[in-house]
FIKOLZA-1660 file (N, C-alpha, C; in steps of 0.1 Angstrom, whole numbers, plus 5000, padded with zeros to 4 digits):
% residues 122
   i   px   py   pz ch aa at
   1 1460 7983 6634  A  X  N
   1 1455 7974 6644  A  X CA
   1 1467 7967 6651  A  X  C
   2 1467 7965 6665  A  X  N
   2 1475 7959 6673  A  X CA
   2 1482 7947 6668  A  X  C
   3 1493 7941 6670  A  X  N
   3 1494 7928 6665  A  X CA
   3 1489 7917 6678  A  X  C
   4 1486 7902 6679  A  X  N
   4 1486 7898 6690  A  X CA
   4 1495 7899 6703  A  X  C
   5 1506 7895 6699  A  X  N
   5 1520 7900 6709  A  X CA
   5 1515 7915 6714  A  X  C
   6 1517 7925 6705  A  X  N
   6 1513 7938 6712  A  X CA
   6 1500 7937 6722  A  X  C
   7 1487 7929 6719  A  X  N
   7 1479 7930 6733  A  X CA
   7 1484 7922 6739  A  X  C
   8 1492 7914 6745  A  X  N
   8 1498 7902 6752  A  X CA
   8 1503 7911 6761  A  X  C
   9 1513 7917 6757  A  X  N
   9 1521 7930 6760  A  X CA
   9 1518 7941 6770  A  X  C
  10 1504 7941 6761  A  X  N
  10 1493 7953 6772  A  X CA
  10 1490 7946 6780  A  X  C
  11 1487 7937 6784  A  X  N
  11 1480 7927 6791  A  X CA
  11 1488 7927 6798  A  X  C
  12 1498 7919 6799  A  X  N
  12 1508 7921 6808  A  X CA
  12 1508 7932 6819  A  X  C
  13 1509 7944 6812  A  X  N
  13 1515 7957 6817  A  X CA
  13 1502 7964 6825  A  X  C
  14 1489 7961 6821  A  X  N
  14 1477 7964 6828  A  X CA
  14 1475 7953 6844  A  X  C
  15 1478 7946 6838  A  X  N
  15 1477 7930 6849  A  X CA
  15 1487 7937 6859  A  X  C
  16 1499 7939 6855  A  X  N
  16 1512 7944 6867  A  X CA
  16 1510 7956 6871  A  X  C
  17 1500 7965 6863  A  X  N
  17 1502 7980 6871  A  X CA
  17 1489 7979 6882  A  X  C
  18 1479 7969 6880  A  X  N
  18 1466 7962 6889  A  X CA
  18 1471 7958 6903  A  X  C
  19 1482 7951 6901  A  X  N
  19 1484 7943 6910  A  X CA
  19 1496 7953 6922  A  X  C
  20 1503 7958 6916  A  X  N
  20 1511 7969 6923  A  X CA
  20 1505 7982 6932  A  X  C
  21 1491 7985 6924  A  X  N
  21 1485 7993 6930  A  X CA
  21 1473 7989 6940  A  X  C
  22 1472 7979 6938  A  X  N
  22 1465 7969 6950  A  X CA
  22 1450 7966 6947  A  X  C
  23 1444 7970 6935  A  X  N
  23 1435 7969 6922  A  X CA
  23 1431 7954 6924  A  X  C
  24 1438 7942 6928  A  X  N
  24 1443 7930 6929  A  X CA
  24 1449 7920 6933  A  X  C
  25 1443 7915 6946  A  X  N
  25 1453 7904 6950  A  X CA
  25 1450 7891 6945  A  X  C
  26 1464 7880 6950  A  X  N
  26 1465 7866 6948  A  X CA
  26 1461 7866 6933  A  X  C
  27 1451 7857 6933  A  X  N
  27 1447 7860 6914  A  X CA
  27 1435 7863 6912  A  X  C
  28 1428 7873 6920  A  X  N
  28 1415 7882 6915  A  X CA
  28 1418 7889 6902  A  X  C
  29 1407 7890 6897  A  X  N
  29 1405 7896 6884  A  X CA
  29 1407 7887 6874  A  X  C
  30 1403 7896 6860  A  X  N
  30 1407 7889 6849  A  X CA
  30 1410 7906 6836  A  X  C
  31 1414 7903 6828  A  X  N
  31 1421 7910 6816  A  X CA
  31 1416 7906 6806  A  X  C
  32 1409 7912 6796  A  X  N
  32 1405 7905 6782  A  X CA
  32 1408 7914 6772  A  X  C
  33 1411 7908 6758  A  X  N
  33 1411 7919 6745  A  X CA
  33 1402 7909 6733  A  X  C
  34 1393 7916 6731  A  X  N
  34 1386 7914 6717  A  X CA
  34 1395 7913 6707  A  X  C
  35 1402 7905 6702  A  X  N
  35 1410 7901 6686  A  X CA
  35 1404 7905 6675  A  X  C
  36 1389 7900 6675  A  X  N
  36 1384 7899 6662  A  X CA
  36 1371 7895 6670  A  X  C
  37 1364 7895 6657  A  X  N
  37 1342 7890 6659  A  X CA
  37 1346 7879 6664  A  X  C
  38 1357 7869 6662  A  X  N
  38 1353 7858 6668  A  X CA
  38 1367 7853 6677  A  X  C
  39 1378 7860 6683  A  X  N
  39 1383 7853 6691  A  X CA
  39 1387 7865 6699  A  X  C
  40 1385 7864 6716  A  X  N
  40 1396 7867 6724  A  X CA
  40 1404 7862 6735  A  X  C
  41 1410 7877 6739  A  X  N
  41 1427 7867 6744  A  X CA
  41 1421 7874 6757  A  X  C
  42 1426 7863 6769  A  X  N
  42 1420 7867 6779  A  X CA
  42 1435 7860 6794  A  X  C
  43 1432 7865 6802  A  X  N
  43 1442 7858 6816  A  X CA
  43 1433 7850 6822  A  X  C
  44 1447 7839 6822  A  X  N
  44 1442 7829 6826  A  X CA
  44 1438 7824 6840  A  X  C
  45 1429 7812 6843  A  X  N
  45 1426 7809 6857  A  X CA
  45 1437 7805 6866  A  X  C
  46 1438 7809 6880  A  X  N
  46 1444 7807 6891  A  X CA
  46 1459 7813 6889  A  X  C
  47 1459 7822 6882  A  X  N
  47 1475 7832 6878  A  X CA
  47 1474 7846 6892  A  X  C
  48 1481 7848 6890  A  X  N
  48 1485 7861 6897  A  X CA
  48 1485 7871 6886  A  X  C
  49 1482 7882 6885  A  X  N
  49 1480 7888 6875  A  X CA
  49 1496 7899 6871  A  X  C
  50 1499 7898 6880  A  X  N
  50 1511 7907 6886  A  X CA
  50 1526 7895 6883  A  X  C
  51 1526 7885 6878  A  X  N
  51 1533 7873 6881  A  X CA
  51 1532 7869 6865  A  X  C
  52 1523 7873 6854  A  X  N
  52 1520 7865 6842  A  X CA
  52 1533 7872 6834  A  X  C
  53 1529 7865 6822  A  X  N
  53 1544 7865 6813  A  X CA
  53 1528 7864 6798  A  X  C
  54 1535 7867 6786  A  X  N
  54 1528 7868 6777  A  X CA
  54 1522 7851 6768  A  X  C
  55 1529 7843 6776  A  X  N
  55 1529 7825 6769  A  X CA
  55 1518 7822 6777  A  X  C
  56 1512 7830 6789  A  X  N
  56 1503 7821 6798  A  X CA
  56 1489 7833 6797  A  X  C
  57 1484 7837 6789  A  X  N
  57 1474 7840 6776  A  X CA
  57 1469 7836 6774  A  X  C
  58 1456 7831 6771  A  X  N
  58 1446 7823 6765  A  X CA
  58 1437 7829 6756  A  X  C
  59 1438 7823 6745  A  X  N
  59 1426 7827 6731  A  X CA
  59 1414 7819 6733  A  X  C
  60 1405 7823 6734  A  X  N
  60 1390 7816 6733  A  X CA
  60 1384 7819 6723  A  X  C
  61 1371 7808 6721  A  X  N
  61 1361 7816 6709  A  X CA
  61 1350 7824 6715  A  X  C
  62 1340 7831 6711  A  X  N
  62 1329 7835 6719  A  X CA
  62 1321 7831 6724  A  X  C
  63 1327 7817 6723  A  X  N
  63 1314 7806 6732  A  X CA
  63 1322 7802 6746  A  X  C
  64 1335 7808 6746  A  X  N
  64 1343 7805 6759  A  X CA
  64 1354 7796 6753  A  X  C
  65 1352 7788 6744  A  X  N
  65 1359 7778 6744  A  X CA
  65 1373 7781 6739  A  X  C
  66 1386 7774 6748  A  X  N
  66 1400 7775 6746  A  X CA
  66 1404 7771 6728  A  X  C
  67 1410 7782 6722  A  X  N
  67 1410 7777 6711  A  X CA
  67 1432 7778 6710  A  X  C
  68 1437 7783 6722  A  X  N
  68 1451 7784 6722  A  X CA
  68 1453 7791 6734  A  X  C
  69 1466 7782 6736  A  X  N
  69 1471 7781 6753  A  X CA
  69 1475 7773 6761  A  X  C
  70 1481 7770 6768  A  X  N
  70 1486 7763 6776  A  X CA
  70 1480 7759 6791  A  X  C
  71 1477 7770 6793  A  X  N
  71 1465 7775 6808  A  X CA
  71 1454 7771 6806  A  X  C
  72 1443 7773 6819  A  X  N
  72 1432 7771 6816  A  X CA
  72 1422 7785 6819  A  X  C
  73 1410 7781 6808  A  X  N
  73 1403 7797 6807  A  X CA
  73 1395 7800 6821  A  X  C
  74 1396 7814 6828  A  X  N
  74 1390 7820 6838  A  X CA
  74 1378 7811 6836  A  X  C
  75 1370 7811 6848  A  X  N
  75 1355 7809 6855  A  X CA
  75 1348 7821 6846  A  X  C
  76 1354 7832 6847  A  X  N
  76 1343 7842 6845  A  X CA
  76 1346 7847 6828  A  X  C
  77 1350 7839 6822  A  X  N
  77 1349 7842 6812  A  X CA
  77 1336 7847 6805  A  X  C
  78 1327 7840 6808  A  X  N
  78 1311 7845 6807  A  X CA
  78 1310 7860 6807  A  X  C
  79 1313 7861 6818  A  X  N
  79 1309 7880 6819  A  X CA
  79 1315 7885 6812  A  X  C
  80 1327 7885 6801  A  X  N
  80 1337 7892 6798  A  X CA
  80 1328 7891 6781  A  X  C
  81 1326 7880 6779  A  X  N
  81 1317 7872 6764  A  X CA
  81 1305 7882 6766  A  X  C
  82 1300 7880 6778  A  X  N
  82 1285 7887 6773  A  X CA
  82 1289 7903 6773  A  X  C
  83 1296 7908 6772  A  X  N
  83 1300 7925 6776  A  X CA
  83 1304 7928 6763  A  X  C
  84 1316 7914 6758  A  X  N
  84 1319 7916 6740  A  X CA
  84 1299 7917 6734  A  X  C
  85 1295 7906 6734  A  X  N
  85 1278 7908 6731  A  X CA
  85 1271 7916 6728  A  X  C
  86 1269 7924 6741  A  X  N
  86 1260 7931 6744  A  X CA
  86 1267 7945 6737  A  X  C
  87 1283 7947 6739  A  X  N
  87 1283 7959 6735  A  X CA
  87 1295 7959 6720  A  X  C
  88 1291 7962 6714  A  X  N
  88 1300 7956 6699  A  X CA
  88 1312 7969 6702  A  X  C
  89 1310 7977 6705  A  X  N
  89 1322 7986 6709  A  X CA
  89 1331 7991 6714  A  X  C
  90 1329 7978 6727  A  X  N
  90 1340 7972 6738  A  X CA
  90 1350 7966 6730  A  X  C
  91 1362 7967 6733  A  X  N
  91 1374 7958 6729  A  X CA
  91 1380 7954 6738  A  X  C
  92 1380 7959 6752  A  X  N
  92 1387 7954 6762  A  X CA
  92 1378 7951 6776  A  X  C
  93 1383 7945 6784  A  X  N
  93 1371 7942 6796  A  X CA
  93 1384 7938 6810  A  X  C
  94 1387 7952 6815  A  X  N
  94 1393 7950 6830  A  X CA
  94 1383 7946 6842  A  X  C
  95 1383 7936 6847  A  X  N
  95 1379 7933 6865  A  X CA
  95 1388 7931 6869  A  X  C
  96 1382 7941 6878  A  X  N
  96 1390 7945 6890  A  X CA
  96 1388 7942 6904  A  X  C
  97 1392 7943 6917  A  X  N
  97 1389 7947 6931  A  X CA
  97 1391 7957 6940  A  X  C
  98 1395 7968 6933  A  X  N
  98 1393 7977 6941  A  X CA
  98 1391 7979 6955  A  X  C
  99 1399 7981 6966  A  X  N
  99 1395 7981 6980  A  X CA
  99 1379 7990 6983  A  X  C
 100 1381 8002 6975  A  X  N
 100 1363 8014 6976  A  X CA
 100 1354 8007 6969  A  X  C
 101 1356 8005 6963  A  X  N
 101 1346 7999 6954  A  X CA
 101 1340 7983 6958  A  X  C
 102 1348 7974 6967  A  X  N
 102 1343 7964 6972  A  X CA
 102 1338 7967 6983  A  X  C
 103 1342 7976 6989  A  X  N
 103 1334 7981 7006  A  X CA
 103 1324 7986 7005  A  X  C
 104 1321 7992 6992  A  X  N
 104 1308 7991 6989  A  X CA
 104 1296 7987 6986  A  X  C
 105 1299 7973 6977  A  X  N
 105 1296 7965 6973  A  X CA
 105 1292 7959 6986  A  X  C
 106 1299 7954 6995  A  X  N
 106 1295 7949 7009  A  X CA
 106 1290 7954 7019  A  X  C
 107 1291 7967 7017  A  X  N
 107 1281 7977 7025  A  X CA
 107 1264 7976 7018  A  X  C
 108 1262 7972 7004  A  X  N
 108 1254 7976 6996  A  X CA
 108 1250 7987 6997  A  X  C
 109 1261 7993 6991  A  X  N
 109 1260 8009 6989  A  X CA
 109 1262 8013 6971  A  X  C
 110 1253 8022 6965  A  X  N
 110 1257 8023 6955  A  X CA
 110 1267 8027 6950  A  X  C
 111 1278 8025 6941  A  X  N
 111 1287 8028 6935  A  X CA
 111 1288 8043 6925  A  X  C
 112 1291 8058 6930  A  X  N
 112 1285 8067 6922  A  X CA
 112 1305 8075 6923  A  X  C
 113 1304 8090 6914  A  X  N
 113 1314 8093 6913  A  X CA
 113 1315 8106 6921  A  X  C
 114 1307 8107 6926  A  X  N
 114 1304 8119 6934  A  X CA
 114 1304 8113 6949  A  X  C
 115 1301 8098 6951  A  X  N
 115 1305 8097 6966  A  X CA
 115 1315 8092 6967  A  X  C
 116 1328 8095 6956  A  X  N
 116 1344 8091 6959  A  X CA
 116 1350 8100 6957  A  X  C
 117 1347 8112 6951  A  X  N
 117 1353 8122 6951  A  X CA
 117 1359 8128 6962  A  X  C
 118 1375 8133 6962  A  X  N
 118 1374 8136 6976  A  X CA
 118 1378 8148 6975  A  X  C
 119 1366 8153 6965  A  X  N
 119 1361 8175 6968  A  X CA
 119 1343 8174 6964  A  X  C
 120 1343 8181 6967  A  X  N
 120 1327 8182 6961  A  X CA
 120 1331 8186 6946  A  X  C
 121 1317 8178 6939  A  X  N
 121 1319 8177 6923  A  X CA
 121 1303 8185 6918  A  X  C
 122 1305 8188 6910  A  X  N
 122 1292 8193 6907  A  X CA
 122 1297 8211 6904  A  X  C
% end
């Protein structure tokens, strides 16, 4: 099993590869890792994701609440809690913004992998 530093680490390195590929501007998104049944480490609110360092991390419990950190915990921590919840076999939870994937979203067009493909699939 990972040490905490080692997800810090990933986190980091997922946050900066998000942000370079344009996955991410300003401080959209958020990064989470399940620790354990009862705490995760998540990025923090109003960061740049692309800009973090491994000290500006935040450990919560599953009720959202900051339990270590310096920062303060995302808004959407919620969504990331109920996903640990709902699916016990999640350990990590990337949001994203994707430029295709929000034009769709705004188009209200459904999101499928056959209308991104750029060959026919099937």
């Amino acid at each position: 099993m990972p040490t905490d530093h080692q997800f810090r680490r990933e986190i980091i390195r997922c946050g900066s590869l998000l942000h370079s590929c344009g996955f991410i501007a300003a401080t959209d998104g958020n990064i989470s890792v399940r620790l354990d049944e009862e705490r995760v480490l998540v990025t923090p609110t109003g960061m740049s994701k692309g800009m973090m360092k491994t000290s500006d991390l935040v450990i919560v419990d599953m009720e959202g609440r900051k339990i270590k950190g310096e920062r303060e915990v995302t808004s959407e921590i919620g969504m990331h809690l109920l996903i640990y919840r709902m699916r016990p076999d999640v350990h990590a939870v990337v949001h994203a913004h994707p430029h295709t994937a929000t034009g769709f979203a705004a188009a209200g067009m459904p999101l499928r992998a056959r209308s991104l493909a750029p060959w026919p699939v099937g």
